[in-house]
PDB file with SEQRES, HELIX, SHEET and CRYST1 records, atoms N, CA, C and O in Angstrom:
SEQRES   1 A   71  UNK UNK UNK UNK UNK UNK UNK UNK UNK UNK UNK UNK UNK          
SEQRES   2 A   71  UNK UNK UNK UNK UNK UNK UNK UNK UNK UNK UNK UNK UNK          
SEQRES   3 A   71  UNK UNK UNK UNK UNK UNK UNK UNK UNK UNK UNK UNK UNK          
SEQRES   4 A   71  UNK UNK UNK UNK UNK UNK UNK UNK UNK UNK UNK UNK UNK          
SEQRES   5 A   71  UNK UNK UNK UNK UNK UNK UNK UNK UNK UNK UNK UNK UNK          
SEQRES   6 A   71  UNK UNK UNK UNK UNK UNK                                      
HELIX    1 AA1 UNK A    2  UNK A    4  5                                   3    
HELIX    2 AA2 UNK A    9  UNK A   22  1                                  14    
HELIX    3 AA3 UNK A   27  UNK A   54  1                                  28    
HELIX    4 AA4 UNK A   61  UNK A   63  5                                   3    
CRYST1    1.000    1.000    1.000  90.00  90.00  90.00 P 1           1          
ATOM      1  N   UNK A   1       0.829  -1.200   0.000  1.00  0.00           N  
ATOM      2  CA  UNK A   1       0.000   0.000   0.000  1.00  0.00           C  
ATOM      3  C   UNK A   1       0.869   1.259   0.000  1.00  0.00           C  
ATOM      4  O   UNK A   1       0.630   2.247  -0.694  1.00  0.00           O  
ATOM      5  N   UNK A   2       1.878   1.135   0.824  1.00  0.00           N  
ATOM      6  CA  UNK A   2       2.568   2.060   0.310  1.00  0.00           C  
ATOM      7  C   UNK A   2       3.219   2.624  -0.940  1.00  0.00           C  
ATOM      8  O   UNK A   2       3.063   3.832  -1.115  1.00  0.00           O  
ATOM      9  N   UNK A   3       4.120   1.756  -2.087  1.00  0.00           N  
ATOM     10  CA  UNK A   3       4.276   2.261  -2.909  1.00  0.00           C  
ATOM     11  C   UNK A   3       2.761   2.749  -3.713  1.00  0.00           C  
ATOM     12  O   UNK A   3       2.716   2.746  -4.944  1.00  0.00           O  
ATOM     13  N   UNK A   4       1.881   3.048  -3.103  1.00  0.00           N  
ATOM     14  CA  UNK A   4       0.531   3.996  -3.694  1.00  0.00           C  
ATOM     15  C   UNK A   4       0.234   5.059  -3.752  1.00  0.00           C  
ATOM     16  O   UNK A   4      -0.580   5.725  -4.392  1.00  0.00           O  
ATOM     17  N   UNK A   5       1.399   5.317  -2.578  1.00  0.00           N  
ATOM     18  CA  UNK A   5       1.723   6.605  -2.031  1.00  0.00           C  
ATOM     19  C   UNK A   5       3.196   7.423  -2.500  1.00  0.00           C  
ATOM     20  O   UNK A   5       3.805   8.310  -1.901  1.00  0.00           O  
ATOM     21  N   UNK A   6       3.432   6.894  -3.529  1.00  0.00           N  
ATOM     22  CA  UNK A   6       4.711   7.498  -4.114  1.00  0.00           C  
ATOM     23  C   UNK A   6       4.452   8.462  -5.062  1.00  0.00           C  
ATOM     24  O   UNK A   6       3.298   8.465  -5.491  1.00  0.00           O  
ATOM     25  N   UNK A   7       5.298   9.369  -5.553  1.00  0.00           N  
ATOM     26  CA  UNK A   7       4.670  10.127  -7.193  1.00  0.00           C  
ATOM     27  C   UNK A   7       5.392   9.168  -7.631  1.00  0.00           C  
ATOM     28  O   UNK A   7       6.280   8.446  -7.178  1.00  0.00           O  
ATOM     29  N   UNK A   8       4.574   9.356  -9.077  1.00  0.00           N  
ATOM     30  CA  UNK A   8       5.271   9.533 -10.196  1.00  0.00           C  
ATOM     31  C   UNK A   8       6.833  10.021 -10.461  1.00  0.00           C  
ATOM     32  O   UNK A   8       7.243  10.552  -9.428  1.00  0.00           O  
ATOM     33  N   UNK A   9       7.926  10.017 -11.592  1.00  0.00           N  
ATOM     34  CA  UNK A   9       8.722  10.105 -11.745  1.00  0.00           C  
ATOM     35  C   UNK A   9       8.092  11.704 -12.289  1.00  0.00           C  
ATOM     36  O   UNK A   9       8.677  12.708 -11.882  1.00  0.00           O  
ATOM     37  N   UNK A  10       6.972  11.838 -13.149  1.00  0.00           N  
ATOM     38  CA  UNK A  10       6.546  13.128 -13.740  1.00  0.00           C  
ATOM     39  C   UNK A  10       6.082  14.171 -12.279  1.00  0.00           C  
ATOM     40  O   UNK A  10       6.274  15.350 -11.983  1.00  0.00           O  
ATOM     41  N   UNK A  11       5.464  13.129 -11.692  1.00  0.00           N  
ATOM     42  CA  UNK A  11       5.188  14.176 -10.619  1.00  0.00           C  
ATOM     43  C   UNK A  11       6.273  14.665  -9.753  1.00  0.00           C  
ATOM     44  O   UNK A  11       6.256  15.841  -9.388  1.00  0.00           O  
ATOM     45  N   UNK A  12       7.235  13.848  -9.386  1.00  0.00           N  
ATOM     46  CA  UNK A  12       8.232  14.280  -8.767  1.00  0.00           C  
ATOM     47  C   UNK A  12       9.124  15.366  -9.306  1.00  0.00           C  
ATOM     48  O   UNK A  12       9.734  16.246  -8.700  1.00  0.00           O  
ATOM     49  N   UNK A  13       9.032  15.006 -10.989  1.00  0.00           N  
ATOM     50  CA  UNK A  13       9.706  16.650 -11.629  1.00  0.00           C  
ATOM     51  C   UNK A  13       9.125  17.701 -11.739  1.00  0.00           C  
ATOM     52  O   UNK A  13       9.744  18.762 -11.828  1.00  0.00           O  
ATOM     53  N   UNK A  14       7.477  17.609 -11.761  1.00  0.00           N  
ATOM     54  CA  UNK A  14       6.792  18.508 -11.355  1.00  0.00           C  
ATOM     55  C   UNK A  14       6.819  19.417  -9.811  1.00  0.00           C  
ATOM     56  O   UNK A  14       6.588  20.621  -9.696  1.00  0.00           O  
ATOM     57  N   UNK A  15       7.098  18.652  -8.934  1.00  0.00           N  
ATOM     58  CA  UNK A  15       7.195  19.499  -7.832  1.00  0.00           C  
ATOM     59  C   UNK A  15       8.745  19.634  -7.714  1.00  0.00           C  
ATOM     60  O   UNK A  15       9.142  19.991  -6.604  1.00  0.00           O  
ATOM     61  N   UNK A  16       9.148  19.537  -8.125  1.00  0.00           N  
ATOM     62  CA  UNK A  16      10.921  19.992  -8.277  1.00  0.00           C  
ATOM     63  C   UNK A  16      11.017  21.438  -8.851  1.00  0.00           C  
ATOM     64  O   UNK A  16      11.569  22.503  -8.575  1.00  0.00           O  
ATOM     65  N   UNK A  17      10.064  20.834  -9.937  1.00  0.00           N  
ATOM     66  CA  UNK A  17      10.118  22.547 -10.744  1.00  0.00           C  
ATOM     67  C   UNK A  17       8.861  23.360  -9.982  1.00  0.00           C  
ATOM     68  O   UNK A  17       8.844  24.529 -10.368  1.00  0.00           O  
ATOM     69  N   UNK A  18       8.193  23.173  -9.365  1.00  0.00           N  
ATOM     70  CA  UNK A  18       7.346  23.671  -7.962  1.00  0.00           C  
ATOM     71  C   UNK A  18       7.911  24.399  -7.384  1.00  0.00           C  
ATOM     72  O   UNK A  18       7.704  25.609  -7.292  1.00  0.00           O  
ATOM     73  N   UNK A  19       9.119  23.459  -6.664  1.00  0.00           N  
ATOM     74  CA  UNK A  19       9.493  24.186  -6.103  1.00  0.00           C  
ATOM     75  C   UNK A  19      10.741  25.139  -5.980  1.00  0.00           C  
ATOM     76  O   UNK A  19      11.401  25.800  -5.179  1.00  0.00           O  
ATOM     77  N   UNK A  20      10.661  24.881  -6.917  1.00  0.00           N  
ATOM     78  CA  UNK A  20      12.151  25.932  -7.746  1.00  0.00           C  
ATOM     79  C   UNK A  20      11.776  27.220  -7.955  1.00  0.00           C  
ATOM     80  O   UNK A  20      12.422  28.266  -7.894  1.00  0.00           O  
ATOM     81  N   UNK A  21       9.954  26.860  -8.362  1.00  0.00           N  
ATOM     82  CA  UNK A  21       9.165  28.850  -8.702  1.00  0.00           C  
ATOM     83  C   UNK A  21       8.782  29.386  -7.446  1.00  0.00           C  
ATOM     84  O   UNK A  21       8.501  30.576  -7.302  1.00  0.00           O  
ATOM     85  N   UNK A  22       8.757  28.409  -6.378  1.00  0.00           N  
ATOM     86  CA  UNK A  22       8.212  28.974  -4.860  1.00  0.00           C  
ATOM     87  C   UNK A  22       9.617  29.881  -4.390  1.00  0.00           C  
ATOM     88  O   UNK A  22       9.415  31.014  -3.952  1.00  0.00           O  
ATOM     89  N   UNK A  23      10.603  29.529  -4.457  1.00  0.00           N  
ATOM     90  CA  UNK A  23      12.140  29.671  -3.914  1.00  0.00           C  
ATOM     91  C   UNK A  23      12.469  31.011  -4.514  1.00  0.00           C  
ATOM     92  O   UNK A  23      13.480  31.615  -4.154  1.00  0.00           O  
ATOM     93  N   UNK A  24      11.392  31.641  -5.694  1.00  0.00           N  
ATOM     94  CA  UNK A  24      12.253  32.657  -6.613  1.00  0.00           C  
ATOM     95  C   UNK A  24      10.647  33.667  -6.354  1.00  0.00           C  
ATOM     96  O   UNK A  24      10.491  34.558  -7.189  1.00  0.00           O  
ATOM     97  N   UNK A  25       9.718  33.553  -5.447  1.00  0.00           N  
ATOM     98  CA  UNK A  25       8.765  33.935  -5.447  1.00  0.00           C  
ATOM     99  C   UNK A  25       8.635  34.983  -3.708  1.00  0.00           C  
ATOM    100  O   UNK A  25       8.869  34.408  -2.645  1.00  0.00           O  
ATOM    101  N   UNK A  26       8.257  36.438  -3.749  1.00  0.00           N  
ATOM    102  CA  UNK A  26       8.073  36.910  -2.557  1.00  0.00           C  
ATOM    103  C   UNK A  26       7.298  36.314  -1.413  1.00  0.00           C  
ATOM    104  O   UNK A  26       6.558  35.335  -1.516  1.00  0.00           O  
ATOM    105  N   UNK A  27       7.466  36.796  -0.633  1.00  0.00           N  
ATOM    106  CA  UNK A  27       6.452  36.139   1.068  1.00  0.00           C  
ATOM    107  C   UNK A  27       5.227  36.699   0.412  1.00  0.00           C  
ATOM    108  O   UNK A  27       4.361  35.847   0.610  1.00  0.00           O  
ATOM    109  N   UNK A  28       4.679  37.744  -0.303  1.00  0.00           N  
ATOM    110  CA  UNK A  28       3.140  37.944  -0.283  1.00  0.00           C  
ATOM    111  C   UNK A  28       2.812  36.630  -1.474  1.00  0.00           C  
ATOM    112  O   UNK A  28       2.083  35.676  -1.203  1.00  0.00           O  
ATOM    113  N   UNK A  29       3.618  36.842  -3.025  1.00  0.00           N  
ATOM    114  CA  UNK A  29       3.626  35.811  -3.689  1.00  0.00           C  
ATOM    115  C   UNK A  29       3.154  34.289  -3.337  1.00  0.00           C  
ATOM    116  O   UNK A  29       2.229  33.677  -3.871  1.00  0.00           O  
ATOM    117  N   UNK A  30       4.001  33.845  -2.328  1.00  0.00           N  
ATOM    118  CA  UNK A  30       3.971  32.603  -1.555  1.00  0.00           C  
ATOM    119  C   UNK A  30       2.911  32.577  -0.898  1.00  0.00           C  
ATOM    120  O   UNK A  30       2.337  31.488  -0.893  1.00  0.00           O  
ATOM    121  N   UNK A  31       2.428  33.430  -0.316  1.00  0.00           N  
ATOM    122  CA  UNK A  31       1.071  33.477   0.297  1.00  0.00           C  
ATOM    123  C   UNK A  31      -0.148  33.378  -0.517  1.00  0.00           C  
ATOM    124  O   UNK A  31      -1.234  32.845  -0.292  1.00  0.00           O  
ATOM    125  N   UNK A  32       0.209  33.883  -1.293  1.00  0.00           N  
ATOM    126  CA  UNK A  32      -1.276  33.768  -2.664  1.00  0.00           C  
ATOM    127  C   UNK A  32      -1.336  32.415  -3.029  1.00  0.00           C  
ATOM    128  O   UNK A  32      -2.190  31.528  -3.013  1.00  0.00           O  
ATOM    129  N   UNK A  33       0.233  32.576  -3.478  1.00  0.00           N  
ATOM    130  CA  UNK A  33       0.043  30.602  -4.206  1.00  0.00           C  
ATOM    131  C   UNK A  33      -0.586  29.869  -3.316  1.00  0.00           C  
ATOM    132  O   UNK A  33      -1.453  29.038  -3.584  1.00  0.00           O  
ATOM    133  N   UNK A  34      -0.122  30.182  -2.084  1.00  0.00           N  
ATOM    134  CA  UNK A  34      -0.666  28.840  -0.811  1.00  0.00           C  
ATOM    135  C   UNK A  34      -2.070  28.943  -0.564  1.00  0.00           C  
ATOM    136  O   UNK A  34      -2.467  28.187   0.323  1.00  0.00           O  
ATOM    137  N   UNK A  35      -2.789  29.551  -1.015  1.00  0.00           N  
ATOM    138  CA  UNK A  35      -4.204  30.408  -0.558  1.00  0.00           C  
ATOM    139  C   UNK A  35      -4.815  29.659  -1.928  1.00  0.00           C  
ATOM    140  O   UNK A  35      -5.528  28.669  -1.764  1.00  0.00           O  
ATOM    141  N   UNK A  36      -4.509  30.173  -3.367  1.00  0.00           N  
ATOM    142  CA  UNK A  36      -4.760  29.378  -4.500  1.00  0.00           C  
ATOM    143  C   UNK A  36      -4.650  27.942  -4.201  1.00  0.00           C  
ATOM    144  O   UNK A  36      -5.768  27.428  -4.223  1.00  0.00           O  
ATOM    145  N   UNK A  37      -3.925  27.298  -3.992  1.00  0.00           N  
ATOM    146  CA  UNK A  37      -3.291  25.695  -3.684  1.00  0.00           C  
ATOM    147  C   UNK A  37      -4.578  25.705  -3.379  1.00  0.00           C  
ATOM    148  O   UNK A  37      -5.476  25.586  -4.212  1.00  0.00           O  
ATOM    149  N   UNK A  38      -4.803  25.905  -1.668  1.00  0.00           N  
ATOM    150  CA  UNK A  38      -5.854  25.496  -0.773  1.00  0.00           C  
ATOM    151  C   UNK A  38      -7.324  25.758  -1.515  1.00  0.00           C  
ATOM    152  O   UNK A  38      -8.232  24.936  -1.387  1.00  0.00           O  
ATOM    153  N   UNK A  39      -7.454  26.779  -2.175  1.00  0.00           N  
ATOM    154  CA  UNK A  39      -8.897  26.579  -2.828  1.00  0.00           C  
ATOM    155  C   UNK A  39      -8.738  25.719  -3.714  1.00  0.00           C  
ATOM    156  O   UNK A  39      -9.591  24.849  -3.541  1.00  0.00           O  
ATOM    157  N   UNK A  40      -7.945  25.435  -4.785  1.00  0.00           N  
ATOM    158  CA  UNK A  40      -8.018  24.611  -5.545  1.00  0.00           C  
ATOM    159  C   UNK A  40      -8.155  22.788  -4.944  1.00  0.00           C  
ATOM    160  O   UNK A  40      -8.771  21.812  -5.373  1.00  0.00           O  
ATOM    161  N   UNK A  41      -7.353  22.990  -3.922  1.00  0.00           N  
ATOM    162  CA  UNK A  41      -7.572  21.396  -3.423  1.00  0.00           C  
ATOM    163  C   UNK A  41      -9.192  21.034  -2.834  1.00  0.00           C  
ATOM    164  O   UNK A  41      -9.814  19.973  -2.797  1.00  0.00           O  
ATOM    165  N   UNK A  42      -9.554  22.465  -2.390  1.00  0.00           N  
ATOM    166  CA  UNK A  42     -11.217  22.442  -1.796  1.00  0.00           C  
ATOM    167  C   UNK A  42     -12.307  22.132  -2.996  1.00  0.00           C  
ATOM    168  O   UNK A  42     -13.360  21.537  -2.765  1.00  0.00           O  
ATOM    169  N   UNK A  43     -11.940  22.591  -4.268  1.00  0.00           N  
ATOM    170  CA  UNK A  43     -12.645  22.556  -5.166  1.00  0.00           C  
ATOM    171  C   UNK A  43     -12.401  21.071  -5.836  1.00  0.00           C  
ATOM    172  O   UNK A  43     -13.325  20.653  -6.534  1.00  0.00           O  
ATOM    173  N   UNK A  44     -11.466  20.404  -5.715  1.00  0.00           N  
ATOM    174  CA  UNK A  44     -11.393  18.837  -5.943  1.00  0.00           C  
ATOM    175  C   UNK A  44     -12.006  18.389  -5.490  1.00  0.00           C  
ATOM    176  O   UNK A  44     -12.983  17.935  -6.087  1.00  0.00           O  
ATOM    177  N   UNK A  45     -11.849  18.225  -4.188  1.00  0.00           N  
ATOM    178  CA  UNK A  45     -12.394  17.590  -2.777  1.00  0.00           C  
ATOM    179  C   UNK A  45     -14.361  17.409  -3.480  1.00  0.00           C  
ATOM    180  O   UNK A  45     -15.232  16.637  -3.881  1.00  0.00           O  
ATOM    181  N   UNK A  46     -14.020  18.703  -3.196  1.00  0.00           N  
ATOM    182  CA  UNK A  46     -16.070  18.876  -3.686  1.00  0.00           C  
ATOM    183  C   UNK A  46     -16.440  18.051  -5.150  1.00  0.00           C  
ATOM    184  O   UNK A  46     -17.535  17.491  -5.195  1.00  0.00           O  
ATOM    185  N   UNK A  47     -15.560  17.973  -6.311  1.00  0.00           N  
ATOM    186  CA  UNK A  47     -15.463  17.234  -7.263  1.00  0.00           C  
ATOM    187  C   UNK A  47     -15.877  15.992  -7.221  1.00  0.00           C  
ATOM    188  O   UNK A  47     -16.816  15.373  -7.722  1.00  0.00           O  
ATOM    189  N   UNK A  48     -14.605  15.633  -6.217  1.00  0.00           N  
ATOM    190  CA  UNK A  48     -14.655  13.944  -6.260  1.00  0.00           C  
ATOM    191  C   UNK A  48     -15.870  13.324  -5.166  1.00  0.00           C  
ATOM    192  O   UNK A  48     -16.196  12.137  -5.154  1.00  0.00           O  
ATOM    193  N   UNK A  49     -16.445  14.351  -4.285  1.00  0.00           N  
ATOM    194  CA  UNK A  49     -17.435  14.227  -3.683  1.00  0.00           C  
ATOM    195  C   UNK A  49     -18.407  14.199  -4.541  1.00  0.00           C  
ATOM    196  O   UNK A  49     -18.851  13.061  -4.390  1.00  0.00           O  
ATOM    197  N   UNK A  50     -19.069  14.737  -5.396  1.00  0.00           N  
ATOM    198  CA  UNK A  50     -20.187  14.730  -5.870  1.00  0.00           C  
ATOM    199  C   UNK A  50     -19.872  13.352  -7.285  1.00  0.00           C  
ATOM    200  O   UNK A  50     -20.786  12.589  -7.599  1.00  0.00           O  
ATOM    201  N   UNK A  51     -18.926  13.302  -7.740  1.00  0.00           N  
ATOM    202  CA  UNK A  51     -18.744  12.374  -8.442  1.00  0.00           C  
ATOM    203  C   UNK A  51     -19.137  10.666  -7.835  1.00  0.00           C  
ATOM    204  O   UNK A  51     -19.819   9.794  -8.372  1.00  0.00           O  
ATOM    205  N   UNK A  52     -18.280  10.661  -6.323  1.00  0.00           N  
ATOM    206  CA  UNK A  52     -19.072   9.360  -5.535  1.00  0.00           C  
ATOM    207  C   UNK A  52     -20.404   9.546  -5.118  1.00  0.00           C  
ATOM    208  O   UNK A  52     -20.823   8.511  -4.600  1.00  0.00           O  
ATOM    209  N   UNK A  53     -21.184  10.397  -5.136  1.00  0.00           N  
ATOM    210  CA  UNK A  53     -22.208  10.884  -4.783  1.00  0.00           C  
ATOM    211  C   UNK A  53     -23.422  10.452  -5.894  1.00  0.00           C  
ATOM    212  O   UNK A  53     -24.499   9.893  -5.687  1.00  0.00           O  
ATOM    213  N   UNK A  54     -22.783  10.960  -7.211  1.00  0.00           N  
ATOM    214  CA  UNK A  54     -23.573  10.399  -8.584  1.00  0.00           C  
ATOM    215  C   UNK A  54     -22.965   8.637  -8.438  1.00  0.00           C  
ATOM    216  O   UNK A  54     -23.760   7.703  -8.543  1.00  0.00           O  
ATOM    217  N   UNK A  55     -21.876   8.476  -8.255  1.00  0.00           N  
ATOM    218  CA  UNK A  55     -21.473   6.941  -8.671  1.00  0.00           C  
ATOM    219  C   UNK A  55     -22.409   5.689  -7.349  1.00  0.00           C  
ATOM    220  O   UNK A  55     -22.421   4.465  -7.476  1.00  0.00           O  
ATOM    221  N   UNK A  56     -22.921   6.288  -6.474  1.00  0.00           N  
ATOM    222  CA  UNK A  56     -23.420   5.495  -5.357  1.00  0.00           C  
ATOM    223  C   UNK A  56     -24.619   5.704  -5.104  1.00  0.00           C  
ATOM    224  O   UNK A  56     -25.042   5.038  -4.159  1.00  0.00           O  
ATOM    225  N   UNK A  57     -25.634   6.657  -5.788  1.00  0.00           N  
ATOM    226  CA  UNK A  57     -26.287   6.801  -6.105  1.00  0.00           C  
ATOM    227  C   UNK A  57     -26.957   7.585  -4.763  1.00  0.00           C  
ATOM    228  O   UNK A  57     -28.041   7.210  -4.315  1.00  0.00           O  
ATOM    229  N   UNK A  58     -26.343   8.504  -4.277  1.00  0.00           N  
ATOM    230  CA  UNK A  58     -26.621   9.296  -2.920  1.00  0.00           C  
ATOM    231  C   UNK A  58     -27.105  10.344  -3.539  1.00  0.00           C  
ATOM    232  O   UNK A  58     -26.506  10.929  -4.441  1.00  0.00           O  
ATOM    233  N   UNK A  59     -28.464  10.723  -3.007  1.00  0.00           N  
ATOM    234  CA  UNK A  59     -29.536  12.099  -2.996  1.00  0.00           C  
ATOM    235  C   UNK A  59     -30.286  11.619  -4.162  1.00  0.00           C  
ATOM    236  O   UNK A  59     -30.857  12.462  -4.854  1.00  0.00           O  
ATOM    237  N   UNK A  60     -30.353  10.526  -4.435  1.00  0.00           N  
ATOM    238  CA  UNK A  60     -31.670   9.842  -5.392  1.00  0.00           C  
ATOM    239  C   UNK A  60     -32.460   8.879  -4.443  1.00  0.00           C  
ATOM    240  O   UNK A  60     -32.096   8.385  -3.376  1.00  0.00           O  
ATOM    241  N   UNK A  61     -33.401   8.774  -4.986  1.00  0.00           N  
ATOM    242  CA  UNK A  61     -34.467   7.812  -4.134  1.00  0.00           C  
ATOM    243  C   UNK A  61     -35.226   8.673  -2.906  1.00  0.00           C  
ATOM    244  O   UNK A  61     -35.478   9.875  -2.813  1.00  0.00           O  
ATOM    245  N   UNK A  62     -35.557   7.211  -1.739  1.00  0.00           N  
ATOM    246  CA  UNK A  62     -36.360   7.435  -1.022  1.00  0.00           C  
ATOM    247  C   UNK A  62     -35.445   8.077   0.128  1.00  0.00           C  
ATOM    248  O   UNK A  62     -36.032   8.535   1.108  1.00  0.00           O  
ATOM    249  N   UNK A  63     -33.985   8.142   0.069  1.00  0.00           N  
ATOM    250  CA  UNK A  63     -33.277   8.883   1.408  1.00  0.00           C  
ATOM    251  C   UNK A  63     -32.493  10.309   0.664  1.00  0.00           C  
ATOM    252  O   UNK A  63     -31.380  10.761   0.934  1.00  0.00           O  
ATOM    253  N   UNK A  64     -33.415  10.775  -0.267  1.00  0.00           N  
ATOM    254  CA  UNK A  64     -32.484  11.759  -1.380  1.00  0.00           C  
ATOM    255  C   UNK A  64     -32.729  12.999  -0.778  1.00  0.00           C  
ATOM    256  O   UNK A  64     -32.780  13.936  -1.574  1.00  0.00           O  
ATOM    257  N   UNK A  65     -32.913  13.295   0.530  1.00  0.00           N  
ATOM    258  CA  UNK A  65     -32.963  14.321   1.731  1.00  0.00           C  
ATOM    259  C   UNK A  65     -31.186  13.945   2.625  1.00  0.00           C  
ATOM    260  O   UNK A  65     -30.180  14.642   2.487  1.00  0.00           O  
ATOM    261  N   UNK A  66     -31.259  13.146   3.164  1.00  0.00           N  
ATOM    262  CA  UNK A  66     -29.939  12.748   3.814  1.00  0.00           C  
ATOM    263  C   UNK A  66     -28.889  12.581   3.000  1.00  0.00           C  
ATOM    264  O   UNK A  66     -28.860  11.543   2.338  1.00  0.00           O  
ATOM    265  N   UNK A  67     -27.883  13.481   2.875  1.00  0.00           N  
ATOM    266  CA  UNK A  67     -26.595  13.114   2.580  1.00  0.00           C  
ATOM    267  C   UNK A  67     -25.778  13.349   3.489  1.00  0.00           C  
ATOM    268  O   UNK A  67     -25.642  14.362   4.175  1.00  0.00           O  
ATOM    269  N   UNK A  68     -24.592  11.291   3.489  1.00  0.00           N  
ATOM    270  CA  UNK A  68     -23.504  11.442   4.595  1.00  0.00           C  
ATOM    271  C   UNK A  68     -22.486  12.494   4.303  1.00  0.00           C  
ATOM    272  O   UNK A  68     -21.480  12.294   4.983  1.00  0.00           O  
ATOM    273  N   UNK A  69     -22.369  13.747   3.385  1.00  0.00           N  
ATOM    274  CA  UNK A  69     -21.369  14.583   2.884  1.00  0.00           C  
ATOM    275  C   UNK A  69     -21.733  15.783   3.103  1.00  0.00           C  
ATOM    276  O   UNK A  69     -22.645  16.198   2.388  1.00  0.00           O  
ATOM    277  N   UNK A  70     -21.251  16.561   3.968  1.00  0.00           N  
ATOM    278  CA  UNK A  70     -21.127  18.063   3.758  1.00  0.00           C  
ATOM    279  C   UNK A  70     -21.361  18.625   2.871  1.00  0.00           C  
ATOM    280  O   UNK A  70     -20.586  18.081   2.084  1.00  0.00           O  
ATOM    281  N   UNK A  71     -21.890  19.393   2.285  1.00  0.00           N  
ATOM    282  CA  UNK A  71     -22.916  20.017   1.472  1.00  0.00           C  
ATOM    283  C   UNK A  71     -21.942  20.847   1.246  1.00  0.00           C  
ATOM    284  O   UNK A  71     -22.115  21.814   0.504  1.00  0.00           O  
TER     285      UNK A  71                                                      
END                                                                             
């Protein structure tokens, strides 16, 4: 299970070169990116939520009032 948790060889050059633009970037800079990051990871999150949501068939039927997911 662990190697599941590895990158990629692409991803690993991806955050290499990540973090090569963070290193050449101001403290307010760095702060935006990190602020961007975090919405963008919130807006996945909600993605892949509603995607298991359609795939399991949650908020159809007779319990399509109750969802186990944060709204």
């Amino acid at each position: 299970m662990e190697s599941d948790r590895q990158l990629s060889l692409e991803q690993e050059f991806d955050l290499r070169l990540f973090s090569e633009q963070v290193k050449g970037m101001s403290l307010e800079q760095t702060q935006e990116c990190l602020l961007k990051l975090h919405e963008n990871m919130m807006l996945r999150e909600n993605m892949y939520r509603e995607i298991l949501k359609d795939a399991w068939g949650i908020g159809k039927g007779p319990f399509a009032g109750s969802d186990p997911f944060y709204a």
